[in-house]
PyMOL commands that place a pseudoatom at each C-alpha (Angstrom):
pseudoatom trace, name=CA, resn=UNK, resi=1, chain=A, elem=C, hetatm=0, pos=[-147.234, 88.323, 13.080]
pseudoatom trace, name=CA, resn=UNK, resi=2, chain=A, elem=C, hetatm=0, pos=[-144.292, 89.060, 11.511]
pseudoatom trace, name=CA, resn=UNK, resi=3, chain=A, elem=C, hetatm=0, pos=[-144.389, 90.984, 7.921]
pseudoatom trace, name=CA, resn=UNK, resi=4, chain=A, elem=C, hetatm=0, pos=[-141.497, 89.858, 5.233]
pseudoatom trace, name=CA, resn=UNK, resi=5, chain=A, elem=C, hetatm=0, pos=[-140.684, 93.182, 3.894]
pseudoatom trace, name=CA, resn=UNK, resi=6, chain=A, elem=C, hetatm=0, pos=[-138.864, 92.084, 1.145]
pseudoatom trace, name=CA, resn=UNK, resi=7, chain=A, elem=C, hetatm=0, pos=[-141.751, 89.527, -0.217]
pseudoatom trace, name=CA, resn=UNK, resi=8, chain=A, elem=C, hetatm=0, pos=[-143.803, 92.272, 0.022]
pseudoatom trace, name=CA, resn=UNK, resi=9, chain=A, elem=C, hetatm=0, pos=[-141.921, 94.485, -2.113]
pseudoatom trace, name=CA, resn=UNK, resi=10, chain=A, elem=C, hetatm=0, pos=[-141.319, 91.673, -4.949]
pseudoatom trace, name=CA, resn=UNK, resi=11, chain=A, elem=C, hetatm=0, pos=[-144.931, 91.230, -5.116]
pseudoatom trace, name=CA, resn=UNK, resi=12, chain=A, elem=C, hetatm=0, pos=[-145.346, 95.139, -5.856]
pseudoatom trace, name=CA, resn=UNK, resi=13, chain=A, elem=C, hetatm=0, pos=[-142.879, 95.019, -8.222]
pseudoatom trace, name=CA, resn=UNK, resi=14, chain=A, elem=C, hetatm=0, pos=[-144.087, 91.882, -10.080]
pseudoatom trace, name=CA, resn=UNK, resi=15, chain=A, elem=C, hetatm=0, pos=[-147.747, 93.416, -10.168]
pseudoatom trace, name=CA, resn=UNK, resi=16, chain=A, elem=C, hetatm=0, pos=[-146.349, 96.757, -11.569]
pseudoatom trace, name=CA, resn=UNK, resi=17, chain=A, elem=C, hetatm=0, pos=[-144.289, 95.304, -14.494]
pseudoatom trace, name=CA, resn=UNK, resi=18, chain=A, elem=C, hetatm=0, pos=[-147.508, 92.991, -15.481]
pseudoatom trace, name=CA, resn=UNK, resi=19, chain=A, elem=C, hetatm=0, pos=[-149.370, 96.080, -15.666]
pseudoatom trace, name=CA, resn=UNK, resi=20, chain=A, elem=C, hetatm=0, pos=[-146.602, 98.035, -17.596]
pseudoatom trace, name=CA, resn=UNK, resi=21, chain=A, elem=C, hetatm=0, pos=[-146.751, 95.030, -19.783]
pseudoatom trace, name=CA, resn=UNK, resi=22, chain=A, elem=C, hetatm=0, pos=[-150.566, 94.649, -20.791]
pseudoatom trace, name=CA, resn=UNK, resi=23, chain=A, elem=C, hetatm=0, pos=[-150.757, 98.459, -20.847]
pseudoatom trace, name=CA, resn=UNK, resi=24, chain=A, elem=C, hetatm=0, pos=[-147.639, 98.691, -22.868]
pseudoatom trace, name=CA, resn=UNK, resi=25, chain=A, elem=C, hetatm=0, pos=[-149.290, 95.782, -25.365]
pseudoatom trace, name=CA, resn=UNK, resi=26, chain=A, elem=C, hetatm=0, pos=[-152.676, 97.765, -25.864]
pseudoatom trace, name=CA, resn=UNK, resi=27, chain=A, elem=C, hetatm=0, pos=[-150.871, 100.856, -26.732]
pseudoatom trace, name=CA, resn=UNK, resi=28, chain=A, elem=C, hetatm=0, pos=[-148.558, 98.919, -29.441]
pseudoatom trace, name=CA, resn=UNK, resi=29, chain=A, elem=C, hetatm=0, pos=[-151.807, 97.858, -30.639]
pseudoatom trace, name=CA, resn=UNK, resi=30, chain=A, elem=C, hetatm=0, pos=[-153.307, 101.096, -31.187]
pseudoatom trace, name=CA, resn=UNK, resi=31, chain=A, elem=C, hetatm=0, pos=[-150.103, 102.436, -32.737]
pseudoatom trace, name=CA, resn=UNK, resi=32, chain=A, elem=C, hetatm=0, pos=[-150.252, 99.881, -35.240]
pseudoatom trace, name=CA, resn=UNK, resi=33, chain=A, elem=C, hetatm=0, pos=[-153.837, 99.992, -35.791]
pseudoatom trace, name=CA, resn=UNK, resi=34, chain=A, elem=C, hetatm=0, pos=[-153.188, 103.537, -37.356]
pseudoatom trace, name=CA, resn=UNK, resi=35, chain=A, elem=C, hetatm=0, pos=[-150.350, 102.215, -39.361]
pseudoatom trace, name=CA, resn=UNK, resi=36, chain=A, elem=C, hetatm=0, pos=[-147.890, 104.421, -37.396]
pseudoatom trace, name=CA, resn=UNK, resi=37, chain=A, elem=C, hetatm=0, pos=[-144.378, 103.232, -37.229]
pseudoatom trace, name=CA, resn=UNK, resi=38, chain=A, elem=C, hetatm=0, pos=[-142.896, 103.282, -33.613]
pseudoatom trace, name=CA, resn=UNK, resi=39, chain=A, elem=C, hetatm=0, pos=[-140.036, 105.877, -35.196]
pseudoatom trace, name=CA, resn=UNK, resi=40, chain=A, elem=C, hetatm=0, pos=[-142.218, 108.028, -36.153]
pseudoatom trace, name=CA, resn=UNK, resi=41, chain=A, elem=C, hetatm=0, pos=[-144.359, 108.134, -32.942]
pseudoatom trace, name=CA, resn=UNK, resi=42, chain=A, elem=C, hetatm=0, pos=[-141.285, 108.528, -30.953]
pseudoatom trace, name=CA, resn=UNK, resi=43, chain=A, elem=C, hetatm=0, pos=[-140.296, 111.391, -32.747]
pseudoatom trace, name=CA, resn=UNK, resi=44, chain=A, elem=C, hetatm=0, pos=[-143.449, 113.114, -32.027]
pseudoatom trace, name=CA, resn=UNK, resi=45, chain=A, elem=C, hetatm=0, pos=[-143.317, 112.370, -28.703]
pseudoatom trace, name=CA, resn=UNK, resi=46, chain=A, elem=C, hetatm=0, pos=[-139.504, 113.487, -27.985]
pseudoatom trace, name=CA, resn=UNK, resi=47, chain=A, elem=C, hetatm=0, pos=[-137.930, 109.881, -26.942]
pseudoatom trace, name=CA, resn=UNK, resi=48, chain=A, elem=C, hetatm=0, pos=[-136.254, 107.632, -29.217]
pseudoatom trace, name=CA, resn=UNK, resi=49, chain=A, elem=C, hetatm=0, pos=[-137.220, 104.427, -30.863]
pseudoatom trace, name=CA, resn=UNK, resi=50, chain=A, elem=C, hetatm=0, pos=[-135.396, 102.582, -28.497]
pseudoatom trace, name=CA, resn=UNK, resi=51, chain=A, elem=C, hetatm=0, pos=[-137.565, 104.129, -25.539]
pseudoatom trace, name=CA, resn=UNK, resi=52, chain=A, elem=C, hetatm=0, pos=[-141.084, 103.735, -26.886]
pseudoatom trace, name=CA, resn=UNK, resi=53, chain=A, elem=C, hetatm=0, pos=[-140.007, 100.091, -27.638]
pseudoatom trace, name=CA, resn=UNK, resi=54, chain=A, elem=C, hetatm=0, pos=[-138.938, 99.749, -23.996]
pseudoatom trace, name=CA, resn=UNK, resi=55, chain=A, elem=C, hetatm=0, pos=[-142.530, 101.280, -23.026]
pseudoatom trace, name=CA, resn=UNK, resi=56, chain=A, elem=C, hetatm=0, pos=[-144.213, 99.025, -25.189]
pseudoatom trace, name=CA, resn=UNK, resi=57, chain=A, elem=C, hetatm=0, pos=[-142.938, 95.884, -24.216]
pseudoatom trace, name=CA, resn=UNK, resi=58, chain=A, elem=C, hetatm=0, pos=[-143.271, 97.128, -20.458]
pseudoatom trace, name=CA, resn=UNK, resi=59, chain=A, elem=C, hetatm=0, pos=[-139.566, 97.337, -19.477]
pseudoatom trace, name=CA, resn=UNK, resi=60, chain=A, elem=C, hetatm=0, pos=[-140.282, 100.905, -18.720]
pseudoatom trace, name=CA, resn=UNK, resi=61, chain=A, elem=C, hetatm=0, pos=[-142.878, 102.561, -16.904]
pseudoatom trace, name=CA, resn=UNK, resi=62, chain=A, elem=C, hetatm=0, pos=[-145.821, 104.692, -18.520]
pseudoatom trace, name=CA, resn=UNK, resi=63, chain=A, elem=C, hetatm=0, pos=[-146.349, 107.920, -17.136]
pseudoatom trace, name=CA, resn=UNK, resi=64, chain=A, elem=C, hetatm=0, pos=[-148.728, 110.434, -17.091]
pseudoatom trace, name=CA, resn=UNK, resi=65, chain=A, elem=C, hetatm=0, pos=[-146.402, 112.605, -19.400]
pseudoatom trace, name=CA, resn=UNK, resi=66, chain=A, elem=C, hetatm=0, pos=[-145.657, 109.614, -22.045]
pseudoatom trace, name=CA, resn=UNK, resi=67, chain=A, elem=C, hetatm=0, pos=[-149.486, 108.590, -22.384]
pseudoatom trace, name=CA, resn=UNK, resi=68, chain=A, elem=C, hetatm=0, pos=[-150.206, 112.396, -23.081]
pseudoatom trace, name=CA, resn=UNK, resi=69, chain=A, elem=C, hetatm=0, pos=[-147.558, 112.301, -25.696]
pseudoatom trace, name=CA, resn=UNK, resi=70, chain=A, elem=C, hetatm=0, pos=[-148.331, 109.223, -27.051]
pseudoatom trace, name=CA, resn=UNK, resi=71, chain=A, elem=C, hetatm=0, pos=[-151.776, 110.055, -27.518]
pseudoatom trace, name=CA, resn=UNK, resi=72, chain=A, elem=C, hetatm=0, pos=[-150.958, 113.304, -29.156]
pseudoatom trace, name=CA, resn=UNK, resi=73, chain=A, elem=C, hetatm=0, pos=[-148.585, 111.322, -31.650]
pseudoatom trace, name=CA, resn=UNK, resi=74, chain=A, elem=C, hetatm=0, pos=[-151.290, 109.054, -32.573]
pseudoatom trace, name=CA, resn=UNK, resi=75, chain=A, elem=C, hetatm=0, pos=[-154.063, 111.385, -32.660]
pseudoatom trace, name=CA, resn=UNK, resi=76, chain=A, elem=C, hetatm=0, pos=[-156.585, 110.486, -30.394]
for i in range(1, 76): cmd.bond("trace and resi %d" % i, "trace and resi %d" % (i + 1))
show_as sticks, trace
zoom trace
């Protein structure tokens, strides 16, 4: 049996950015709940606007180091 490498690796990557997505979506939704504008959240955390958008809309991936921040920002 021969393994397609390359299908393989699309399905990672398609899994990966769903998750980035739906985690990027609940986080958005937290930020908001406590009224706190995505500027002002990025600040705290030390990216830009432009970044935490990205994050939150799951074009980039959440790591450990961004949740920590993020959650700091917010206060929880």
């Amino acid at each position: 049996m021969t393994i397609d490498l390359k299908s393989e690796r699309d399905k990672l990557l398609k899994k990966a950015i769903e998750q980035d997505r739906k985690e990027g979506a609940r986080l958005r939704k937290l930020r908001e709940s406590k009224g706190l504008k995505s500027g002002w959240v990025a600040d705290k955390m030390g990216i830009t606007a432009g970044y935490l958008s990205d994050l939150e809309r799951g074009n980039r991936h959440w790591r450990q180091r961004h949740v920590d921040a993020f959650m700091g920002a917010i206060g929880s």
